[in-house]
SETI-694640 format. One record per atom (N, C-alpha, C): y, z, x. Coordinates in steps of 0.05 Angstrom, whole numbers, plus 5000, padded with zeros to 4 digits. Atoms other than C-alpha are relative to their C-alpha. Layout:
<recs>
YZX ...
</recs>
This chain:
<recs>
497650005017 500050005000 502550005018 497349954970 507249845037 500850184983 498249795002 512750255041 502250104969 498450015017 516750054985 498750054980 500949955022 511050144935 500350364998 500049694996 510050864962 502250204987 496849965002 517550944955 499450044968 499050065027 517550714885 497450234982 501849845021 511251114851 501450275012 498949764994 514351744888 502350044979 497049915015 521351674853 498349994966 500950015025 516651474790 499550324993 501649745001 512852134797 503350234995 498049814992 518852584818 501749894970 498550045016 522752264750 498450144981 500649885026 516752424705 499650364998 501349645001 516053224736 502350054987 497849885004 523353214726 500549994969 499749965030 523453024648 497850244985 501949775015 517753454630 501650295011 499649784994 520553994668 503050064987 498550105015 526953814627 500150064975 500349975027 523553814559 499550354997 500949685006 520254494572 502850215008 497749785002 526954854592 502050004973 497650035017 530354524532 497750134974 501449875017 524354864494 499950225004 500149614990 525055554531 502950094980 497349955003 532155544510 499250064966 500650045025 530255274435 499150374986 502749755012 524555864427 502450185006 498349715002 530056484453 502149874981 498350105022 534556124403 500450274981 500649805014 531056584363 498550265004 500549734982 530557354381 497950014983 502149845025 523857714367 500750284992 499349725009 525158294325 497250164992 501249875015 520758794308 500250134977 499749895017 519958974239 498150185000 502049834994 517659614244 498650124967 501349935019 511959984198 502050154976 498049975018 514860194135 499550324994 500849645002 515361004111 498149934969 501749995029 509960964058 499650334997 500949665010 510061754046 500950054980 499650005031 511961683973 498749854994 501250205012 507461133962 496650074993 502550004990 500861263935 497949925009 502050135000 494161133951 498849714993 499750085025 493560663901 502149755005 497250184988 500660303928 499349975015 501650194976 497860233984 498849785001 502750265001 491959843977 501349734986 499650145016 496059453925 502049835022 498850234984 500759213983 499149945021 501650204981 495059064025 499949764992 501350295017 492758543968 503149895006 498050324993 500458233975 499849955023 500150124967 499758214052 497649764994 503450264986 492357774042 502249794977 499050225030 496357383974 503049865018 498150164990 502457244016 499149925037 501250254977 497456914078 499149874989 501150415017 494456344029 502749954998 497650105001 501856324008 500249805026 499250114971 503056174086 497949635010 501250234993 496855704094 501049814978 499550225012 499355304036 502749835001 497950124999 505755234055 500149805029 501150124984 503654954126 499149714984 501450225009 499654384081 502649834979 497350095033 505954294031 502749805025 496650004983 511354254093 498749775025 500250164979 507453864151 496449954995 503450075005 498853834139 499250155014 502149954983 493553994188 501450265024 499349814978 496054684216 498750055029 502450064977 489754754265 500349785019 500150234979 490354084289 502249955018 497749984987 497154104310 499850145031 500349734978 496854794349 498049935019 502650054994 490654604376 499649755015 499450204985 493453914407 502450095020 496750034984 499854314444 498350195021 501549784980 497254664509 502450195014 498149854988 504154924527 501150254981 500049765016 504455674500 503450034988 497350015009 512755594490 499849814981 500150265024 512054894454 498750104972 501749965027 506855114405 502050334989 497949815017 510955844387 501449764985 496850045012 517855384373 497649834973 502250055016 511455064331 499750044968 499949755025 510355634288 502350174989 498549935009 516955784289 500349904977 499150285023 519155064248 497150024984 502250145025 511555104214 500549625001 501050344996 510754364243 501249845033 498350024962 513854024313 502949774988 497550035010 519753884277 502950235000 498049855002 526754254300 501749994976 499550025019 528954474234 503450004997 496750025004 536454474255 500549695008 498550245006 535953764270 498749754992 501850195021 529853464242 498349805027 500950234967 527653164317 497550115014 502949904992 519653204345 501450155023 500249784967 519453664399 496949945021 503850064982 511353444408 499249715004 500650304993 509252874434 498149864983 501750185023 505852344389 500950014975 498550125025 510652504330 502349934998 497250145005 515552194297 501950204992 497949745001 522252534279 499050034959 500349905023 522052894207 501149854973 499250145024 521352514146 502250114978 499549795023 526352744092 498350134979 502149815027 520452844035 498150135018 502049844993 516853244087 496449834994 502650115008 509653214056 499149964974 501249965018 510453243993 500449704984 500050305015 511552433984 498849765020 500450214970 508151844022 500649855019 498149944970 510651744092 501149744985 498350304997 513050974068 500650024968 498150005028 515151173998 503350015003 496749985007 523050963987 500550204976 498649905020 527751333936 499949764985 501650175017 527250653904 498049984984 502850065010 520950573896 498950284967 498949755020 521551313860 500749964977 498050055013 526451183814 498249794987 501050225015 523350603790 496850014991 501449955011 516850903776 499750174981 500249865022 514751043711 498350154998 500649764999 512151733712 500450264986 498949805007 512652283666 500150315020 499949744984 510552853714 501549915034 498449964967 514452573778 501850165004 497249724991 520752993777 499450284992 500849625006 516853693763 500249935029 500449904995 517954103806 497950085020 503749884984 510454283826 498049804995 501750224991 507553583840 500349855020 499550114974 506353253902 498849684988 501150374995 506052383903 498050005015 501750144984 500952093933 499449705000 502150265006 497151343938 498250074987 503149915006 491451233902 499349735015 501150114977 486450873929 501249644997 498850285001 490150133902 503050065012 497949944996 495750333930 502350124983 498249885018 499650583875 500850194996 498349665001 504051243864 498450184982 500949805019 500151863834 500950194998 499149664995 502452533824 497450245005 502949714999 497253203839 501150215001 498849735004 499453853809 499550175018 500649914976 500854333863 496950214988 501449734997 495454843833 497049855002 502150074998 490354293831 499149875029 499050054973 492854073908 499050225025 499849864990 491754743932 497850284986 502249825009 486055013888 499250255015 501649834981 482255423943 501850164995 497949814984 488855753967 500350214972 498049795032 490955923887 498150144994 502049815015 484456193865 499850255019 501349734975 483756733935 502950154986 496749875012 491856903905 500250154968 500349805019 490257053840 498250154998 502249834999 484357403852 500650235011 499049854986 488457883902 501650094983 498149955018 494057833848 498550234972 501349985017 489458043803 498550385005 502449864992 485158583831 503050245002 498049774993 492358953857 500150114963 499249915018 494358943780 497750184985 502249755024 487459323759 500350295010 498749764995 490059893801 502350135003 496749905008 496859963793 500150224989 499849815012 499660553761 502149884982 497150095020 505760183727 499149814983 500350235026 504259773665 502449775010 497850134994 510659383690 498649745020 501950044981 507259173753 497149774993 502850185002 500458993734 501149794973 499050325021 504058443669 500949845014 500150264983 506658133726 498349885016 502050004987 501658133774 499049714982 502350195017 497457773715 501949804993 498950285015 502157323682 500749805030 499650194980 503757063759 497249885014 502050144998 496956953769 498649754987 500950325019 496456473711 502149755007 497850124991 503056173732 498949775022 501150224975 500255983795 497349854998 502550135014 493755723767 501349754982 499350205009 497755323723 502549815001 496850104994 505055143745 501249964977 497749805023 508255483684 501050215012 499349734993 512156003705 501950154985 498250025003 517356073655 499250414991 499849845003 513756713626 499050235028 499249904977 512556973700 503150135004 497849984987 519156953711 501150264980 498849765012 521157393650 498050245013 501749684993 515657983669 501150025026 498249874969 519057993746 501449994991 497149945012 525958063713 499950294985 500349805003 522858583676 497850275006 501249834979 519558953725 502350185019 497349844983 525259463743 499050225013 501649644990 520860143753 498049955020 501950004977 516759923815 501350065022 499449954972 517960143889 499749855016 500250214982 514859533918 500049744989 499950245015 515658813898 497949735020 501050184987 512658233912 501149704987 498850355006 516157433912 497849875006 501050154990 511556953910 499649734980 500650375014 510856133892 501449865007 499050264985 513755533901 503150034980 498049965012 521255663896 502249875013 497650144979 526155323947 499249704994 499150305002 528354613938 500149765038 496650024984 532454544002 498149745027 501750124982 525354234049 499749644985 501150465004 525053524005 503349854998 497250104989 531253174032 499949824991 501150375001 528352484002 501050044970 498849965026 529552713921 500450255000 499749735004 531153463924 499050094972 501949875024 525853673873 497850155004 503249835005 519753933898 500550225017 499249704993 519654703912 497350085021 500849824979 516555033974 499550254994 500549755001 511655613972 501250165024 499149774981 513956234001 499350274983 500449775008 512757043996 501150145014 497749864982 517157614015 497850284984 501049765005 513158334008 502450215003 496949865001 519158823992 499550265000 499849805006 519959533990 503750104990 498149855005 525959893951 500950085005 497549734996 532460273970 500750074972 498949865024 532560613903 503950044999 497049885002 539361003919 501749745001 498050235001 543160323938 500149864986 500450205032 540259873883 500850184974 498149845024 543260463834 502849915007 496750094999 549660263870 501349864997 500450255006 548459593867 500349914971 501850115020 546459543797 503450114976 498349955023 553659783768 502549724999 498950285007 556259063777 498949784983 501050065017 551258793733 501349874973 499650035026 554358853672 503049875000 498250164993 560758463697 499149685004 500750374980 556957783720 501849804976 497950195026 560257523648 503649965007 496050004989 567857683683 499949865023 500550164977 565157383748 500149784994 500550285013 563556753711 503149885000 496850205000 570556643691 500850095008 499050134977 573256813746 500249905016 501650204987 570556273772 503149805012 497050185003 577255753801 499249704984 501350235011 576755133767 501049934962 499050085028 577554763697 497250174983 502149825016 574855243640 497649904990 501950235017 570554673611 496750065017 502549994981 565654743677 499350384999 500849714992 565055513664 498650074975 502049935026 560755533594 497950175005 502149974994 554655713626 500550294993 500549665010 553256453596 497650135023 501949944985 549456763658 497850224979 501349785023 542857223618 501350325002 499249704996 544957983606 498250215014 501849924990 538558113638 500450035040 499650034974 541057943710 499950295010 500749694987 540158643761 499749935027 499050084961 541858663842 498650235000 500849734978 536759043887 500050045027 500150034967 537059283952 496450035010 502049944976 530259264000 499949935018 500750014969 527659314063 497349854992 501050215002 523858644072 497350195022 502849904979 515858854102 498749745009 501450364996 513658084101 500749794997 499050225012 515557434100 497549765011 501050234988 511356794093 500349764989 499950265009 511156054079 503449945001 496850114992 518155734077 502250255008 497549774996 521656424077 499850045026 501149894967 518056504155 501049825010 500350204986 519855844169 503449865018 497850104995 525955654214 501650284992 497849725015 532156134190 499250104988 501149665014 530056784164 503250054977 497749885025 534156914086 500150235004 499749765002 537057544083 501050104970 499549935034 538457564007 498649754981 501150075022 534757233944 502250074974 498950105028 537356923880 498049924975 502850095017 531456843830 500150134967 501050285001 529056513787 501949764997 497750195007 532055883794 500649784978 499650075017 530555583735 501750134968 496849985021 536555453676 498350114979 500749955023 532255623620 499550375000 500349634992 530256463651 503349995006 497349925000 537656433677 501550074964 498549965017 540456303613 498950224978 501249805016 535456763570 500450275005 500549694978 535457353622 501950025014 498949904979 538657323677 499149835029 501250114970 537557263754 499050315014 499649714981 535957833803 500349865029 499150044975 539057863861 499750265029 501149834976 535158243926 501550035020 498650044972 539658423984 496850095018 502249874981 534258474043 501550175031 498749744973 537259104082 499849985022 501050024980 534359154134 499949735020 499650224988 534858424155 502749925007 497749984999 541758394140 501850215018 498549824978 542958974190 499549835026 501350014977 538758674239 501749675012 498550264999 543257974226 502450075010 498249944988 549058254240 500050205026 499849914981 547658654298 498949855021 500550184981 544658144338 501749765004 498050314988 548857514322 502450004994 497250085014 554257604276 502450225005 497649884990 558158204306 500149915032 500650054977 556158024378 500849705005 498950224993 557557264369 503649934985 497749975008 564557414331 501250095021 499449914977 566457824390 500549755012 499550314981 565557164435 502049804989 498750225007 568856714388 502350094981 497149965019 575157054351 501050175021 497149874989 582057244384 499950344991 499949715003 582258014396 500550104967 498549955034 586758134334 497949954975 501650045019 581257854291 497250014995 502849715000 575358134319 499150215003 500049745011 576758754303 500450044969 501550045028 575758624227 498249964996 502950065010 568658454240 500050314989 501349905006 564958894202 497150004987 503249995007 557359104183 500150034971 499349915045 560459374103 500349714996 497750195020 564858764092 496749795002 501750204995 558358274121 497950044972 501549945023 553458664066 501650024971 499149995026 558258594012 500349695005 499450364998 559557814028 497749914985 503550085001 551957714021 499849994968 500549915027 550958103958 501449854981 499350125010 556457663925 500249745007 500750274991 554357033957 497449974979 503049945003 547157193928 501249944958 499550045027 551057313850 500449784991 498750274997 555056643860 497449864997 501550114994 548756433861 498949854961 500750045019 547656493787 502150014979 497350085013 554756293765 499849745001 499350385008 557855613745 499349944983 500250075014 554355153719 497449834997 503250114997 546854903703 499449824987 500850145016 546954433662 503549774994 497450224989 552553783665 501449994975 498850045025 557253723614 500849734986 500650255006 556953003600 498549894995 502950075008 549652913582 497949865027 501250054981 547452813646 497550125009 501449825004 542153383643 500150185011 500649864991 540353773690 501850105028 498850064977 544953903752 498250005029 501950044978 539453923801 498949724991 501250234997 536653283768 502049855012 497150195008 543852913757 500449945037 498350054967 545653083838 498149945021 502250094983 538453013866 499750105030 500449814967 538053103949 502450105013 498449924980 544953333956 500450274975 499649765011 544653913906 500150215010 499349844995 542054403944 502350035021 496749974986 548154353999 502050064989 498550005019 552454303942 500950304991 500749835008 550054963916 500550185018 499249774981 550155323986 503150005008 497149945002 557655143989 501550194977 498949835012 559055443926 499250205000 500549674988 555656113936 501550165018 498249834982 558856173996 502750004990 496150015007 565655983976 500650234979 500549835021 564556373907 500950265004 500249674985 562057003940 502250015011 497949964981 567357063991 502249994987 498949955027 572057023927 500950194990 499449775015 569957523889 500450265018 500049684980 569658043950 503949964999 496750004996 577657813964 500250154963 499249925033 578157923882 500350335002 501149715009 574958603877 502050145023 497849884979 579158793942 502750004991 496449865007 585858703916 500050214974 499749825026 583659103851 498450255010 500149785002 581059653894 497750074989 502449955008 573859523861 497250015019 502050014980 569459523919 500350315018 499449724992 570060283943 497750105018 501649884974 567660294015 502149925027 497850044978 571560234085 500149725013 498850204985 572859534097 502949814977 499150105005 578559084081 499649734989 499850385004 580258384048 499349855028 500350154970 581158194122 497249965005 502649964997 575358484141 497549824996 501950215020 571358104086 499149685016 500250334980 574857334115 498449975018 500849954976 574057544181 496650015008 503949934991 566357774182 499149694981 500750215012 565857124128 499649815019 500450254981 567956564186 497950145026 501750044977 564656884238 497049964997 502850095007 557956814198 500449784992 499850275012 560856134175 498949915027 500350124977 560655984253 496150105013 503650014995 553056304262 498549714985 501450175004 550755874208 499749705002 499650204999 553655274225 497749805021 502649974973 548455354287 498149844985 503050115007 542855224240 500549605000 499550354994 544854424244 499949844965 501150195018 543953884195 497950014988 503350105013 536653884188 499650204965 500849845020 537754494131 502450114991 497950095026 541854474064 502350265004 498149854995 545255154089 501149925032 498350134965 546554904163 501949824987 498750205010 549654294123 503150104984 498149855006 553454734077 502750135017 497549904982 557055144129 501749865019 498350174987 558954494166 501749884983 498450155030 562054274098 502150255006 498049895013 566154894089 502250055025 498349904971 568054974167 502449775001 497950245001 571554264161 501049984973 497949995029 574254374091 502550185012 497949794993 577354974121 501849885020 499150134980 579254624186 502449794986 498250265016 582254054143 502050114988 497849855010 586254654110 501750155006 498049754975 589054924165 499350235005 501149694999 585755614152 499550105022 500349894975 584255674229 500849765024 498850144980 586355454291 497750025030 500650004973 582155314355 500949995024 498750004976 585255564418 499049825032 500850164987 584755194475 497950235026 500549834986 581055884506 496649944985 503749985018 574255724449 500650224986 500649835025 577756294404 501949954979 499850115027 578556214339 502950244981 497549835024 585956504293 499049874982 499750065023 586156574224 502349964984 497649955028 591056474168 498250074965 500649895019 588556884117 500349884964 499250135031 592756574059 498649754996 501050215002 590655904070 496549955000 502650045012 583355984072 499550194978 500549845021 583956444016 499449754977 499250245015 586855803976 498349815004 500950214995 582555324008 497350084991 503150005007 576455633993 499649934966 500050045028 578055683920 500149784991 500150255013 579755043920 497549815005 502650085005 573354853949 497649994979 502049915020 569555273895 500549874982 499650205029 573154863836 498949735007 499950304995 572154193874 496850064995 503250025006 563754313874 499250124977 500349925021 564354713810 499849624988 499050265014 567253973779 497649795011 501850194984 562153583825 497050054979 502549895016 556053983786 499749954976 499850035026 558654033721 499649724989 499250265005 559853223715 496649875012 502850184988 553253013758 501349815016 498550214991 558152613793 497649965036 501649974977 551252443849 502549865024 498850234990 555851813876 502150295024 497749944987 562052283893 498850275025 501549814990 557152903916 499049925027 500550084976 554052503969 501649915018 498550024986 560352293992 500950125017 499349784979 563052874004 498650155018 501649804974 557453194048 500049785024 500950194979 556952524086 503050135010 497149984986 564452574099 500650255012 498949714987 565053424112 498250105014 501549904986 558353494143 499249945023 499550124982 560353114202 499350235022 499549844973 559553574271 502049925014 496950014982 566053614314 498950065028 501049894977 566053714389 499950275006 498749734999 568554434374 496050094995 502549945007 560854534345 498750125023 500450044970 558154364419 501150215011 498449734990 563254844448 499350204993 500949775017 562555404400 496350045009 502149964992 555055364418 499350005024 500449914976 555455304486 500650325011 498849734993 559755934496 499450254986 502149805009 555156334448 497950015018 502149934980 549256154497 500350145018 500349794974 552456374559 499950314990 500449744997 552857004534 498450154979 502749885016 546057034499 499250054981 500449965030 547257054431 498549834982 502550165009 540656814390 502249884977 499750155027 541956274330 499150174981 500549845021 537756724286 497650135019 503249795008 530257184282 498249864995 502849954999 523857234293 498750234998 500749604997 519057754275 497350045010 501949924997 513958204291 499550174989 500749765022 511158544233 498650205007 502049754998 507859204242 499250064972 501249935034 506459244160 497049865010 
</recs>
């Protein structure tokens, strides 16, 4: 071999150690993205015997959850894991539940492609066309996955007939907890969600968890999030969250309740879009989260719940709205007071706070079950009418909403704990600027890049040429509200055309993004959590 060949397979070699060695630091980085936390064991010394065992059965009922959501979100969990030999690659793996970075939708593993919008639950070469133009009565539920059949043609397969194995080990667990229960409350749900999930009805599920107030431990589980089918935003993602109760705070919680009808209209906006009668049944609890699996594990860890999301339990009942305590401490003490620090001007990071951040939440979480569910022009449904840009839509107005009513309740002196209006803004953008982190790939990453350049566009803050961030208080006061009417009006109308517009146009990334994320890395501050359950 001459010289020059020698030469040349050398620089070949020395290029490919250097990309691999490349990919894997840009995967070391990825994986501490997200801190591991320990969630430690829970105080069960009020719980009986009896409770116990009963939230063993949700720990085994929310792992089929987990294996089905693996099969729902990407397929062949085993085979995956089981093709990556690099112990960092496969974690960031199990982080995303597939080798898809869920902040920007891009393989990380070699041999796949980047992330379809319908995930798995439509066939890899099915268009939105093609959709749309099939005649289908069960396509837009909810809880059916497309497929081919064997002529090639579009079928639907109900998730409970998709996932048989998984549903029958779930209600059997579901089942077995509710023969020992001590609460009549308890075991009606238990059972009516075991038929639920057997049959993908849930509507009377949904009432028996609404009225299930007298339990200590809870359990979420089924196919409830939208936010993973980016292709028609319709089909819902299993997930399970195993809960335990803060009694004392959910009494504290629970005296805003009977206001959500004044929340409503004070909604900003034309009165026409504010009809929607939220149920009188609605109720906010606090717990400390013991488990999370299937979509709730997957990528960004929720720290509050809005449920059920269907208009027909909203409007009958209600919603309940879970703050998860304990997560919400653990969010703000790792990223969102620690990366506010880094990124706001002295003067205004000394308004973070840990109160104002748990009251944002809690009325982000209500917002949730305000507005408007149903279009006022006969358009139907506002999740049908707006399709894959709903849920974005939706996480703008929450946030905007929430962050609202906390300024509201603050000038009237109704929120009676030690933080300020300021306070409130203040701890608001600097979690606007965490979640912005999460990227594109997910309908709340998308959201908070919507409201960062609404705001930006409104002057509400100023980027120093130092990477820290002033406020003007008044103007994003104004601007947010005016946000909340502009997607209030977007919902109400079904207006899909103008809806997609606007996220294409505000959910742009800036170079400030880049920046702002660089200068959180150097000084170590994770994107979000990871856990390590001891339950």
């Amino acid at each position: 071999m001459n010289k020059l060949a020698v030469v040349s397979l050398s620089l070949l070699a020395l290029v490919a150690v250097s990309c691999t060695q490349h990919s894997r630091v840009n995967v070391d980085r990825l994986v501490e993205n997200y801190a591991l936390v320990t969630i430690p064991a829970p105080d069960l010394s009020g719980i009986t015997d009896n409770g116990k065992e009963v939230l063993r059965l949700y720990r085994k009922a929310a792992d089929e959850v987990d294996a089905i959501y693996w099969e729902q979100y990407f397929g062949d969990r085993d085979a995956l894991l089981e093709s990556i030999s690099d112990p960092v690659q496969k974690t960031f793996a199990q982080i995303n539940y597939g080798p898809w970075d869920r902040t920007t939708g891009k393989s990380f593993v070699q041999g796949y492609e980047d992330r379809l919008p319908g995930a798995h639950f439509y066939p890899s070469d099915m268009t939105r066309e093609e959709f749309e133009a099939w005649d289908n009565p069960d396509k837009s539920s909810p809880y059916t996955l497309v497929r081919r059949s064997s002529d090639g043609t579009l079928e639907t397969v109900w998730y409970h007939d998709a996932y048989k194995e998984h549903i029958d080990k779930i209600a059997n667990y579901l089942t077995a907890a509710a023969d020992i229960t001590i609460k009549p409350s308890v075991a009606t749900y238990l059972r009516s969600k075991a038929r639920a999930l057997s049959t993908d009805e849930y509507y009377d599920s949904s009432i028996a968890w609404l009225d299930m107030e007298d339990s200590k431990m809870d359990l979420v589980i089924g196919p409830n999030e939208v936010t993973d089918d980016q292709l028609m935003g319709m089909k819902r993602s299993y997930e399970a969250f195993v809960l335990l109760k803060n009694e004392g705070h959910t009494m504290e919680l629970m005296q805003y309740v009977s206001r959500i009808g004044e929340f409503q209209q004070d909604l900003p906006g034309d009165p026409a879009y504010k009809t929607f009668q939220p149920g009188t049944g609605s109720n906010i609890f606090s717990c400390d989260a013991l488990y999370y699996a299937g979509k709730a594990n997957a990528g960004v860890k929720v720290i509050a719940l809005n449920l059920p999301f269907d208009k027909e339990v909203q409007a009958d009942r209600g919603t309940r709205t879970i703050l998860l305590e304990n997560i919400i401490r653990t969010k703000y003490n790792h990223i969102v007071g620690p990366g506010g620090r880094v990124l706001l001007e002295g003067d205004y990071a000394q308004h973070l706070s840990s109160e104002a951040f748990f009251w944002n939440i809690v009325f982000r979480e209500v917002a949730h079950g305000l507005g408007v569910k149903e279009t006022v022009n006969g358009k139907g449904d506002v999740q049908d009418a707006l399709g894959r840009v709903a849920p974005c839509l939706e996480e703008v107005k929450a946030n905007a909403a929430g962050i609202l009513m906390v300024c509201k309740l603050q000038d009237h002196f109704d929120i009676h704990h030690l933080f300020t209006k300021e306070d409130a803004l203040v701890t608001f953008f600097a979690s606007l600027l965490r979640s912005e982190r999460f990227g594109e790939g997910e309908a709340l990453g998308r959201a908070s890049i919507v409201i960062y350049n609404y705001l930006s566009e409104k002057g509400a803050f100023r980027r120093n040429a130092s990477g820290k961030y002033d406020l003007d208080f008044g103007k994003m006061e104004q601007a947010l509200s005016d946000l909340t009417a502009l997607v209030l009006r977007v919902q109400a109308t079904g207006d899909r055309q103008y809806g997609e517009q606007f996220e294409k146009t505000y959910s742009k990334l800036g170079p400030e993004y880049d920046q702002d994320r660089m200068n959180l890395g150097l000084e170590k501050i994770p994107a979000d959590i990871r856990f390590n359950f001891k339950f």
